[in-house]
N, C-alpha and C positions, 0 to 999 in steps of 0.2 A: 504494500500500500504506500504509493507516494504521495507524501504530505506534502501539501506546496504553498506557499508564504500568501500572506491573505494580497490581495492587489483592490482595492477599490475601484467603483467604476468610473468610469469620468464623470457621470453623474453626480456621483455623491463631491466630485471637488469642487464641481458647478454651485450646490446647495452650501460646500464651505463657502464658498466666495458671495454665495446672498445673501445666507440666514448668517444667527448667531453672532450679531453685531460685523459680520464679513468677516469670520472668522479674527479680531480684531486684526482683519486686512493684511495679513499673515502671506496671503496666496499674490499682494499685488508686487510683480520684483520690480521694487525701486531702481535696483542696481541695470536692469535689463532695457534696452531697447526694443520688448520683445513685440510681437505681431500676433495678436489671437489667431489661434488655429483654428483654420474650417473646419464643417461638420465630417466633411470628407477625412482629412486629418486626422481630426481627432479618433475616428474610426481606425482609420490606420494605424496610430499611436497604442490603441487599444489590444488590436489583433495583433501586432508585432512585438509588444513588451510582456504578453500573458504569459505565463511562466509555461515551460513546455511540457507536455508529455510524453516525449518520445527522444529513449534515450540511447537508440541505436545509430545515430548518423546525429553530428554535428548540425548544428541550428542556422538556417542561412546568412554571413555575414561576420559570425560568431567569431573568428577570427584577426576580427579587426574593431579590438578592444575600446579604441578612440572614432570607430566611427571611419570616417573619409580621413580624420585628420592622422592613423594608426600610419606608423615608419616601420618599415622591418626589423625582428629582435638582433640588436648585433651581439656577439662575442665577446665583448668585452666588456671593459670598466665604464664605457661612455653610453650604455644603453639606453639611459635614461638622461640624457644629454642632448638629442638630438630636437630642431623645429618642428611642430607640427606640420604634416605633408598639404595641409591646405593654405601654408602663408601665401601670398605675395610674393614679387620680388622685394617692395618695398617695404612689406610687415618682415620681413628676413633679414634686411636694416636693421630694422628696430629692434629686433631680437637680438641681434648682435651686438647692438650698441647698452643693450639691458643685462645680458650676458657682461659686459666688460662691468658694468655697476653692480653686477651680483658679485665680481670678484676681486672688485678695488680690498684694496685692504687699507683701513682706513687710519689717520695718524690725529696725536693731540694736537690741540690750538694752544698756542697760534704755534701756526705753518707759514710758510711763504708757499705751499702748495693748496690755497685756497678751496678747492674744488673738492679737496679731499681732509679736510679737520673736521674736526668737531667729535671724534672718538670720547667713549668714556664721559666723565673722566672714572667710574666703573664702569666693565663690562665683561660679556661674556665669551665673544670671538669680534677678531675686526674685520670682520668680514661677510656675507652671509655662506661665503664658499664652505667656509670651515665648519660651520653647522652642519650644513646640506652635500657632505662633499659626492663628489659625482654624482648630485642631484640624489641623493640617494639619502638611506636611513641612518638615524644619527645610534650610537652603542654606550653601554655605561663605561668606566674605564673600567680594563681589561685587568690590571695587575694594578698592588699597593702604588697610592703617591702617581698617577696616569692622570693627568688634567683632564677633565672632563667637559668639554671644547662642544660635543657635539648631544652633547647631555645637561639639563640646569634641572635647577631644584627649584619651583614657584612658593614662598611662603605668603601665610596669610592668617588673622586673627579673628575668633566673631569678633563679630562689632558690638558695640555696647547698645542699651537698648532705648537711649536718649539720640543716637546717633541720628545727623540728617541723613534721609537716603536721594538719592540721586534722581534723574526719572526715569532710569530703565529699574532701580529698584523697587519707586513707588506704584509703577507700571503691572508688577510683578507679583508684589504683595494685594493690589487691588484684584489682578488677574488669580492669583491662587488661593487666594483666601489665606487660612489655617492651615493650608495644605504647600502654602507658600517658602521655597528654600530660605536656609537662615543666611542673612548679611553676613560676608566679611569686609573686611580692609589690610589692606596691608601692614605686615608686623613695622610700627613707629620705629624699628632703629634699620631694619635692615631693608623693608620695602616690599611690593611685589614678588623682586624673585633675586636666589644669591649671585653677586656680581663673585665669581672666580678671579679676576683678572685687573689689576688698575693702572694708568700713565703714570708715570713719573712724579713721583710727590707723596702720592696716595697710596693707601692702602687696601689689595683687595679684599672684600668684608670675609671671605672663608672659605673652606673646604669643604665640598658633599664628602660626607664618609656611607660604604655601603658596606653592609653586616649579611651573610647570606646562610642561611640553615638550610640543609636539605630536607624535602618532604618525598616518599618514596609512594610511588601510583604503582599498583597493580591492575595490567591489563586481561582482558579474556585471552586463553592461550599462553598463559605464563609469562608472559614479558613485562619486566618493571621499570616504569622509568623514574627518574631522580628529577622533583622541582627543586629549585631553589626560593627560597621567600626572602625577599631582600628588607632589611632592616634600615631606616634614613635619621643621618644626624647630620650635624655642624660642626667642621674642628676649626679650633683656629679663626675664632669670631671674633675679629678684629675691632668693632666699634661696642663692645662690650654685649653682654647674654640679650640671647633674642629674650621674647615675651615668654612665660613659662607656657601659654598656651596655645604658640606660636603649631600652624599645622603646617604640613610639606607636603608637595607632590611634584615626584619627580615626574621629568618627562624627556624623552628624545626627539630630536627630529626629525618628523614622518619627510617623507618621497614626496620629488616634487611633481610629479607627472599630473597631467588631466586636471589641475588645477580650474581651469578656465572651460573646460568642459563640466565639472563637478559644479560650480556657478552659475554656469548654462543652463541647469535642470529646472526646469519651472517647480516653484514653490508648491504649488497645488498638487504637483506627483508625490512632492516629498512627504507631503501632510496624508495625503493619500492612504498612505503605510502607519500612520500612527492612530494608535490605540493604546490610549494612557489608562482606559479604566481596564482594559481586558475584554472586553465588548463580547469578545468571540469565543472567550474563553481556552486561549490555545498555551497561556502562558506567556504571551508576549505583545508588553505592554509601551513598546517605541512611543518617547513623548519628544513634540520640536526642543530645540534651546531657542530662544528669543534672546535677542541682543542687541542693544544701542547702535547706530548707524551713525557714527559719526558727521558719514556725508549728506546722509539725509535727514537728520535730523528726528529720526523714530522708529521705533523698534518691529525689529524685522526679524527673518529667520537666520538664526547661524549655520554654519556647515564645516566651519574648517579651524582647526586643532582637537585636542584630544578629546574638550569635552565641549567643541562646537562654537568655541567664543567666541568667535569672528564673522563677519557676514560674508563677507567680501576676498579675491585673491590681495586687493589695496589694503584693506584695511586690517588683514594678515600680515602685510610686508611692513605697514606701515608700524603697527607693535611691535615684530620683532627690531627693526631698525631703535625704536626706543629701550624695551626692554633688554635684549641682547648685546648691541653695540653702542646704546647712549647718544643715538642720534634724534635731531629733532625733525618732523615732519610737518606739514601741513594739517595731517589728520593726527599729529601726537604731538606738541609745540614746543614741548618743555626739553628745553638742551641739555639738564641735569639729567634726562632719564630716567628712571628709578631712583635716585637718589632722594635722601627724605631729608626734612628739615632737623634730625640731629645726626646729619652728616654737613655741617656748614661749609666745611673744606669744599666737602665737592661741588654742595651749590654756589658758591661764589667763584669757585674758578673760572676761567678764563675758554668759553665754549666758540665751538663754530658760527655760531646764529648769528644776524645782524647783517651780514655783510650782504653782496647782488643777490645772492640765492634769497636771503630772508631767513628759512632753516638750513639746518646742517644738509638734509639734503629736501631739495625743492619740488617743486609738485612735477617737472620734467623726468626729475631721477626719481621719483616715485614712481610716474608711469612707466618709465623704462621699465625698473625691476619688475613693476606687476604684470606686463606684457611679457617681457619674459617667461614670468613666473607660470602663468596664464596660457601657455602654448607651448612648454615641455612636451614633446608628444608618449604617448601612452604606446609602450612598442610590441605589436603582435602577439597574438597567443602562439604557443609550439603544441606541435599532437594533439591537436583537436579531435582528430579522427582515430587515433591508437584506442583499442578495447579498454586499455584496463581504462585510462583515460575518461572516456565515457563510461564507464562503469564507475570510477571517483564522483562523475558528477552525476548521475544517480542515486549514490547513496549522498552524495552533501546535501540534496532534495529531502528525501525522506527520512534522516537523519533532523531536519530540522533548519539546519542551517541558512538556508536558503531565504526562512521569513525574516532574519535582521539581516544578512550577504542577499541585499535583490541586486538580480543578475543584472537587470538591463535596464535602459531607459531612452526616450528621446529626446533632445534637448529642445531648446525655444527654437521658435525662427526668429530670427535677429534682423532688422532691418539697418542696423549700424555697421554700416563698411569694417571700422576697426573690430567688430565680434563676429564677423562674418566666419572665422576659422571655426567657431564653435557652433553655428547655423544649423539647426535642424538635424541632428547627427543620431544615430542609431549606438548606444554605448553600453560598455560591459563592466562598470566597474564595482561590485558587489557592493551594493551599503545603502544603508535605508538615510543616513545620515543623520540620521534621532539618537538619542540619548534612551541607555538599558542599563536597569540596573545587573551590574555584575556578578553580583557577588560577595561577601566579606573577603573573600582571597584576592582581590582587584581593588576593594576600598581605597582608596587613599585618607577616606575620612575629612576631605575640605569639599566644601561647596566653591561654586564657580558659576555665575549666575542662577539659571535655574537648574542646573545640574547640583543634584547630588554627592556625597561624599562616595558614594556606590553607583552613581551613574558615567556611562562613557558612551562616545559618539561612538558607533558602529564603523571601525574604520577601511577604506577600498580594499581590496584585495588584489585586486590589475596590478601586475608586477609582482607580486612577493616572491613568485619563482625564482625573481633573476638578481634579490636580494642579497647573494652571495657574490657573486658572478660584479654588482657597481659598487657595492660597500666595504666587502672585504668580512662580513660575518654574515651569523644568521641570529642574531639577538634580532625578539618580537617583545610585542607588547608595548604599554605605554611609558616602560624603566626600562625595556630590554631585560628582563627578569629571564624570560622565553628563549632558549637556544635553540630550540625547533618550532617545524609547525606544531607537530604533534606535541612537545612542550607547551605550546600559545594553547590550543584548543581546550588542554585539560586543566589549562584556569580558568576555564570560563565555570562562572556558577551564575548566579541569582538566574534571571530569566534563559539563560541558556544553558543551564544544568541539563536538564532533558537530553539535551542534543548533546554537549559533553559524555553524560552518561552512556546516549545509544554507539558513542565513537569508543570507548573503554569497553563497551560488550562485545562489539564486531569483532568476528574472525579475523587475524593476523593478515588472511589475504584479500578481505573487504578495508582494513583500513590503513594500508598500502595503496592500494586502490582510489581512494578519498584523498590521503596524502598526495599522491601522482597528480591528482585531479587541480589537485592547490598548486603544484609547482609547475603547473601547463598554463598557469593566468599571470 
């Protein structure tokens, strides 16, 4: 019996978008130039994303993960390096030219090299290359005392209960009642998230330290595998002891492919897939993240980081640029970055900002990067057609998988020349993009808008096979805790225990099969 992930109709996204205060207008993409799809369309949209029943022969297209925009898998390091195949000559510029600002590496002020200050003065890498390296998945450090370059620690404190809240807070609390996630704020000495790294002067505030116990899974068929459960502290907390209540979560950073395809998706599919109360009773309960829109001014759908906090590929780049490297943006202004008011040192230094640009980097080198960012292409599936292959993706179906990993989607039709690459495209990239609770094995235990301390965005699958092949490991998960798939899969609990469970009962040669299945996308 194939169980297959619930799809609403287009119907039912028609009635989000009327009733129910218009879904508080959840389904209109701000960000989007998009074109209402005809009834023709829309039909087609329908018949072509239904989840399939037939799992003897490859599904037509299925092969070309991104759509028209999909490049051939290469062999090497730079897989996930390559333009999307629908640029331009002239979008192939820009990319190029987004490319060189993804890899500047960036120095303190003042500079005689104007173009390029304003680092710091904490931060996490100067670069975004060294996060993302070969566009690829960031890993915890490997051995004692390894900087952790492509891995940070986010802290954060509840708030107190006099606290003003903001308006995507009060937005929030109005919107969930009782039922509404609790406020944090930033730990007052240390900030949003730990700066590893500082210029010349300063100090950088500490060291992630990671503690790891093994937990031992027994599988059906006698095979045992070893997790590891990682432990997170602070060594070497330079501006004196965080808060005692101070919570962490660590995180890595995800791959940058399909980025601007994943944006693409019209809001209405996404919500499509959620069912916060369990409606249907299947165990899975995918709820949106809502998040402030800098650019526009009110709260939209998130989609992009670990637990969706971002709307936008911009205003993704534009965070990291602050948080990470201490840059100031147009959509993030503050030259200090993270820096908090009992670090005076480093508010009062001497920052990029001010000079022609205005911020450190300007709303040009913002689009650069996010266009970039935004048309990484997503590179081919292999063996689509090999048995066992389809037979992994048979059981990932009725195994469960499949309802929070939705296979496919179509994006908008764009009537903006510059989003044209991402125009109407037929895509594969597994993820409802909603927020599930995981688990107490996955907690991190800090909220993050509406997400939960046990909630996490359902993240792509497109690519994970060739994770080895542009990264150099196979650390998963949202710490890299996971050295396999098979590792990743058997943390999963809260709403996908089931499915967890049905992959720990399978025959040794059904979930080989599954696995296979994972390492073809």
């Amino acid at each position: 019996m194939i169980r297959r992930p619930f799809v609403a109709p287009l119907a039912t996204c028609l009635v989000l978008a009327q009733g129910a205060g218009a879904a508080d207008d959840l389904t209109h993409d701000v960000h989007l130039s998009a074109l209402e799809r005809t009834a023709q369309e829309a039909a087609r949209v329908i018949a072509i994303t239904a989840p399939t029943q037939d799992f003897t022969t490859p599904e037509p297209f299925e092969s070309n993960q991104g759509g028209a925009a999909t490049v051939p898998a290469r062999a090497d390091e730079d897989a996930f390096s390559r333009p999307s195949a629908t640029l331009t000559p002239d979008q192939e510029l820009t990319f190029t030219l987004g490319r060189a600002m993804f890899k500047k590496l960036w120095v303190s002020s003042p500079s005689s090299t104007k173009a390029s200050d304003g680092l710091g003065p904490l931060y996490n890498a100067r670069s975004c290359l060294r996060c993302h390296v070969n566009n690829g998945r960031g890993h915890p450090p490997e051995q004692g005392g390894e900087a952790s370059v492509s891995m940070f620690l986010r802290i954060s404190v509840p708030a107190a209960p006099d606290v003003p809240m903001s308006e995507i807070e009060a937005y929030l609390a109005e919107r969930d009642g009782e039922a509404a996630t609790p406020v944090t704020r930033p730990d007052p000495t240390y900030g949003s998230q730990l700066q590893t790294f500082a210029i010349q002067g300063h100090a950088a505030e500490g060291r992630m330290a990671i503690q790891y116990e093994d937990i031992s899974v027994s599988l059906a068929g006698g095979e045992t595998v070893t997790l590891r459960a990682p432990t997170y502290s602070v060594e070497g907390a330079a501006y004196g002891a965080l808060s005692p209540d101070a919570l962490f979560s660590p995180r890595v950073a995800n791959p940058m492919i399909g980025l601007g395809l994943l944006e693409a998706i019209p809001a209405a599919d996404i919500l499509a897939h959620a069912d916060p109360d369990d409606a249907d009773g299947d165990g899975i309960s995918g709820r949106p993240q809502i998040v402030w829109s800098a650019a526009h001014e009110r709260p939209v759908l998130g989609r992009f980081g670990w637990k969706a906090g971002n709307p936008t590929v911009e205003a993704q780049s534009a965070a990291a640029f602050s948080s990470d490297i201490g840059l100031s943006t147009p959509l993030a202004p503050n030259a200090a970055g993270d820096c908090t008011a009992m670090q005076q040192a480093c508010v009062m230094a001497e920052h990029g900002d001010g000079d022609v640009r205005g911020t450190e980097v300007d709303q040009a080198g913002l689009d650069l990067v996010s266009f970039y960012a935004a048309n990484l292409a997503v590179p081919a599936r292999r063996d689509v057609d090999e048995p066992e292959v389809l037979r992994g993706k048979a059981l990932f179906y009725e195994s469960g998988c499949a309802a929070c990993h939705v296979p496919k989607y179509v994006t908008a039709r764009l009537e903006d020349a510059q989003d044209a690459p991402q125009s109407f495209q037929l895509i594969w990239p597994y993820t409802d993009l909603l927020l599930h609770d995981m688990g107490d094995g996955l907690a991190d235990g800090r909220p993050e808008g509406r997400a939960t301390g046990r909630e996490w965005r359902t993240p792509p699958l497109w690519g994970i096979g060739l994770t080895a092949q542009v990264s150099g490991h196979t650390y998963l998960l949202h710490d890299g805790r996971a050295r396999s798939v098979l590792e990743a899969v058997l943390w999963h609990g809260g709403e996908a225990q089931a499915a967890r469970d049905a992959v720990v009962q399978m025959p040794k040669t059904d979930r080989d099969a599954l696995l296979r299945f994972l390492e073809s996308l």
